[in-house]
N, C-alpha and C positions, 0 to 999 in steps of 0.2 A: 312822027312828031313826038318829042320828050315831052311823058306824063307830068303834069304839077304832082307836089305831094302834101298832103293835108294830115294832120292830125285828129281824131275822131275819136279816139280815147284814150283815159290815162287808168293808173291806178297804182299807189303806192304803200308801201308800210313802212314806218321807220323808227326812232325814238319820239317822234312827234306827233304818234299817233297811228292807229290801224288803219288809216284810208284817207280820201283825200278829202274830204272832210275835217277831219282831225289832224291834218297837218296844215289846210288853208285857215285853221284858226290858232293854230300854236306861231304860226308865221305872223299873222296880221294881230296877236298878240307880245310878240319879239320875244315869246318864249323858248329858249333854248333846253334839248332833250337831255341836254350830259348829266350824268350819275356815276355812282359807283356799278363795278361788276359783280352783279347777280348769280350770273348762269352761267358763269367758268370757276371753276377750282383753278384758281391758279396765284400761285404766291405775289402776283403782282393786283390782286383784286384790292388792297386799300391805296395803291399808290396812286393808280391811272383814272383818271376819266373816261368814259367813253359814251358812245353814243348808241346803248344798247335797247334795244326794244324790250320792253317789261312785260315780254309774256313766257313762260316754259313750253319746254316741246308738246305736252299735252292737249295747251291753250294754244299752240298754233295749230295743232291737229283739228281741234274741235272748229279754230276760225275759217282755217280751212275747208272744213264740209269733208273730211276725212275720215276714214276708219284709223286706229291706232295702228300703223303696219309697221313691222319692220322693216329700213331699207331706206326710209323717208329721214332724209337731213333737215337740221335747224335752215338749209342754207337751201333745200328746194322748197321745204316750207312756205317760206317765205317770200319766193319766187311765185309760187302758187297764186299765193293770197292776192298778192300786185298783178298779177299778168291777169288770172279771175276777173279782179275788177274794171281793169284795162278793157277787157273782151264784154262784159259785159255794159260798160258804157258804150262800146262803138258796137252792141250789138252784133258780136263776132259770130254769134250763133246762125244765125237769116244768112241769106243769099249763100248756101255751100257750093254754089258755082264758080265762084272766084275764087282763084288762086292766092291761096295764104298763104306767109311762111313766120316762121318763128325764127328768131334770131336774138340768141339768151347771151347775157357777160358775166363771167363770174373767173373769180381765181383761186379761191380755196374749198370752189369744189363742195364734196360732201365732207372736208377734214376736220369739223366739227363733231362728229359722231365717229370717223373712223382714229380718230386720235386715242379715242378710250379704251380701242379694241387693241390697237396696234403691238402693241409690247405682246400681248395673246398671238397675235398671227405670226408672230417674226418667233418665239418660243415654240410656241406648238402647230404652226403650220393651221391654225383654227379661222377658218372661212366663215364669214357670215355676211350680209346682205348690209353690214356699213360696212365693210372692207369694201365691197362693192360699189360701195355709192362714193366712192375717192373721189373718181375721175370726173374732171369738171363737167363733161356734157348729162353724168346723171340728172344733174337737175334737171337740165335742159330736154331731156326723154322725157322725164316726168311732165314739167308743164306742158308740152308739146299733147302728151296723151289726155290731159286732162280737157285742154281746149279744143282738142279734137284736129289738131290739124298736121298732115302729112306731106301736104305739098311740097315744103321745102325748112329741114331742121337744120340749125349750124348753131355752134360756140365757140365765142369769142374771147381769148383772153389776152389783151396787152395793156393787164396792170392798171391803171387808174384811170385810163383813155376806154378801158374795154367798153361799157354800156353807149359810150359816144360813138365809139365807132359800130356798135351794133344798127343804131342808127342811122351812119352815116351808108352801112353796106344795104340796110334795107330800103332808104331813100333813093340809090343808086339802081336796088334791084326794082323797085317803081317806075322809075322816071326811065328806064331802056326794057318796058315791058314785060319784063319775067314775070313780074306776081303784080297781083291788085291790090292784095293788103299782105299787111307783114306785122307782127305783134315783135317789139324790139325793146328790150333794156336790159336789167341786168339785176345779178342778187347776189349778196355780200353775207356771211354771218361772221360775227369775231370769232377765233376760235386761238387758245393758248399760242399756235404756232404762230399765228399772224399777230399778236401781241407781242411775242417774243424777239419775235423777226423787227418788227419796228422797231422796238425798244431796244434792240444790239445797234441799230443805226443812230443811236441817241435824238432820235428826231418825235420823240412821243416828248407834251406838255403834262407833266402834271396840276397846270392851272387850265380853267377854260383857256381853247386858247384864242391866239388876238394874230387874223389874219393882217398881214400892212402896218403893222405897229413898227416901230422903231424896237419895242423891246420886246416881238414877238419868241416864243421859244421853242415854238412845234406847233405838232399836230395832236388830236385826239380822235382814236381811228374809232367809227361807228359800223353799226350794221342795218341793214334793209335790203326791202326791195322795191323798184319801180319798171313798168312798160309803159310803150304808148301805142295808140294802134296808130300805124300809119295807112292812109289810103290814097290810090291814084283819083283824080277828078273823074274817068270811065265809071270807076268804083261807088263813087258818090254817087252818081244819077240811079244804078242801081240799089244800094244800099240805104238811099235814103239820109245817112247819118249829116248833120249838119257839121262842117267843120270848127275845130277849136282855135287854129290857125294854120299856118302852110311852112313849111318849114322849104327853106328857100336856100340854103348856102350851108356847105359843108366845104370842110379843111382840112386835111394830117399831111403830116411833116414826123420825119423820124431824124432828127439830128445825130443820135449815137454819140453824144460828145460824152456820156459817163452810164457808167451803168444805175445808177439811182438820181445822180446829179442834172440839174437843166445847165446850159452857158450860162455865164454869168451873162452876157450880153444877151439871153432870149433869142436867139434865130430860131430855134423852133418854133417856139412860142407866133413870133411876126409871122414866119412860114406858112402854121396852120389859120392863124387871122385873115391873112392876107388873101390865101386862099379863098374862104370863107367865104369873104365877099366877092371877087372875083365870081365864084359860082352863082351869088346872086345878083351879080347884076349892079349891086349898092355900091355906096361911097360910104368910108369910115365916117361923115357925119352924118351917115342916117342911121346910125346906130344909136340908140336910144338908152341904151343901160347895160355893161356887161356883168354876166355873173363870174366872175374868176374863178379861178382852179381855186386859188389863195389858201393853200394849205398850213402858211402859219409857220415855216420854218423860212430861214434865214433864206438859204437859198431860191424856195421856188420863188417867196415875195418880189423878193428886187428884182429878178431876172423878167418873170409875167410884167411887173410895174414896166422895166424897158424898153421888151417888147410892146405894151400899150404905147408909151410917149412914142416909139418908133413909127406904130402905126396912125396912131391919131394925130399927134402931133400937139399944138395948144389948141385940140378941138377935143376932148378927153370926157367920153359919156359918163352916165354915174356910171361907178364902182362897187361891186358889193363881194363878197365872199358869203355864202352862206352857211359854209360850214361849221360854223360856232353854234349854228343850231342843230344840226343832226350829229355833228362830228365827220371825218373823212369815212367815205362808206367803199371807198377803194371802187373797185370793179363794177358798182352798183352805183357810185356817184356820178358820172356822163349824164344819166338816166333819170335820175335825182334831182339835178340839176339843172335838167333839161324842164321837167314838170314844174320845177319851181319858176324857172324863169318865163314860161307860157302862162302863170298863175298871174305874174306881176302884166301882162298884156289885158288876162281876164278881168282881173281887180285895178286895171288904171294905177298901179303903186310899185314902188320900190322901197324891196328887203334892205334893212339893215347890216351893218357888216360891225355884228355885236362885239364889246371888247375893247375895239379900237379906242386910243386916249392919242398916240404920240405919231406924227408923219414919219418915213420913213426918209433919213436925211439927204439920202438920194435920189429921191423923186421929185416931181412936182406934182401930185398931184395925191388926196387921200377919200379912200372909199366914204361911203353914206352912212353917217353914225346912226341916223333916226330913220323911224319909217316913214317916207313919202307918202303922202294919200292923193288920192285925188287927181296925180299929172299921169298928161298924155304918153302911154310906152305905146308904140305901135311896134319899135322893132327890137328884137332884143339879141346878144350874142352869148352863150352859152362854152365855157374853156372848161378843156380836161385834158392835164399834161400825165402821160403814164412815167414811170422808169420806163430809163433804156433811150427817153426823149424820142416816144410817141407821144404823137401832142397832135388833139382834133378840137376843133371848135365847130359850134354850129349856129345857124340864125334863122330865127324864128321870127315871122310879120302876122300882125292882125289881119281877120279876114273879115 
């Protein structure tokens, strides 16, 4: 018999705050995190916005509960912090009998710290413990060691999709009995290369930016991190933990139609929706609210808007983008996104999709300007389209 799968904890850090705390009230305040760049030397620090967490490496050691070591990136750091919290609310510590796993998203790795070094190693052949920490699953060793758990490690990375799909593989690895619980998201830090890299795609906003708008102009790429603990209902009777909700429908679709581009027509997009529900069982009108990918550039807008009216049809749930408030956290957004949209089932409300002024003239239909308070979400759908057109969606029910 296929396990249910519950949610039992979360834990995040982002530009909206160190924990979930402080980003469930930067949200239900329609505060958005975007600033200037701080903590990169890079000649693009007065142009861009982004959505940078306002702590130094220091200050993430200390939140951490860590010794100053060499070898520790901005980008496991703060993997640490979220995954911590995560385990600590679903009580990951109790019952070491059940099989854990960890299942970390991330795509640039430790290249926050090994950037500084690089021009040194490629010169003089000089090794040290951030050259080390490049490779994307360092992080993923690290949180893995800190939480204590060996049963089963992997990292994930396909680009903007990764922390979605981290959960979509740890949902799977539940529900066909491999593991009980599984700690799954993903950790993003800026770092010059991933600035650079954006900004040669001409796809970075120098204004906040305005996901669905008619005169959207980009994106503004942020940094975080988020987990959730997921667990089997077996797991539950054992562990005790109450659930947060049950995560019920997953979806990916890899269209391949560009290498950074969606169709213009959204078949991935419907693909992985469609999916989505299919797994749950649901109908496109029981979907209560989606949080979109909605990154804010020309192409992903229209093409997700599409795929929406394709799927829903004139039955079209709110709409939200929430990325005007953390900014695009890449590899770490699924994950993000996923916490946010389980917060609006907690809190009865739906997030704004800050920005917006103008529909876009192709659509019919435009996201949620103002916070909702007070209305029924029971179920919610969660998109995160990567390049390459990995695209996974997920859906989350009240329990």
């Amino acid at each position: 018999m296929d396990q249910r799968v519950f949610v039992t904890g979360t834990g995040i850090i982002s530009c909206l705050g160190n924990n979930l705390k402080e980003n469930l009230a930067s949200l239900l305040g329609s505060r958005s995190g975007l600033g200037r760049i701080h903590h990169i030397d890079t000649l693009l620090k007065d142009d861009l916005l982004v959505g940078e967490v306002p702590l130094t490496l220091d200050a993430l050691f200390d939140l951490a509960g860590l010794d100053h070591t060499e070898g520790y990136s901005r980008n496991a750091l703060l993997g640490i912090i979220a995954a911590k919290e995560a385990a600590s609310h679903a009580r990951l510590k109790e019952n070491r009998d059940l099989r854990t796993g960890l299942i970390s998203a991330t795509t640039v790795g430790g290249m926050d710290q090994c950037e500084l070094y690089y021009q040194d190693f490629l010169a003089n052949d000089t090794r040290n413990a951030y050259i080390d920490s490049y490779d994307c699953a360092d992080s993923t060793e690290k949180i893995a060691r800190e939480l204590g758990i060996t049963d089963f490690i992997t990292t994930i990375s396909t680009a903007c999709s990764s922390a979605a799909n981290a959960l979509m593989l740890g949902a799977r690895m539940i529900r066909t009995g491999k593991l009980d619980r599984v700690v799954a998201g993903g950790c993003e830090s800026l770092t010059k290369f991933h600035l650079n890299g954006f900004n040669a795609l001409k796809i970075l906003d120098k204004e906040p930016s305005r996901p669905f708008d008619q005169n959207r102009a980009g994106l503004n790429l942020g940094e975080g991190a988020s987990y959730l603990v997921l667990e089997s209902e077996e797991s539950l009777k054992k562990s005790g933990n109450l659930p947060l909700c049950e995560l019920v429908g997953w979806g990916n679709s890899c269209e391949a139609f560009h290498q950074t581009a969606s169709s213009p027509e959204g078949t991935g997009a419907y693909l992985a929706m469609k999916k989505a529900l299919e797994v749950s069982g649901l109908k496109p009108e029981d979907i209560d609210y989606i949080n979109a990918h909605g990154t804010g550039t020309d192409n992903n807008d229209l093409s997700e808007g599409k795929a929406i009216e394709k799927l829903f049809g004139n039955r079209i749930p709110y709409v939200s983008s929430t990325k005007p408030f953390t900014g695009h956290t890449t590899s770490a957004a699924g994950s993000t996104e996923a916490i946010v949209s389980i917060l609006c089932i907690q809190q009865q409300a739906i997030w704004p999709n800050l920005n917006f002024k103008t529909p876009i003239e192709e659509l019919h239909f435009s996201p949620v300007e103002n916070l909702i308070s007070n209305h029924p979400v029971n179920v919610v759908m969660s998109n995160s389209f990567g390049f390459g057109g990995n695209d996974t969606s997920l859906i989350f029910v009240k329990v």
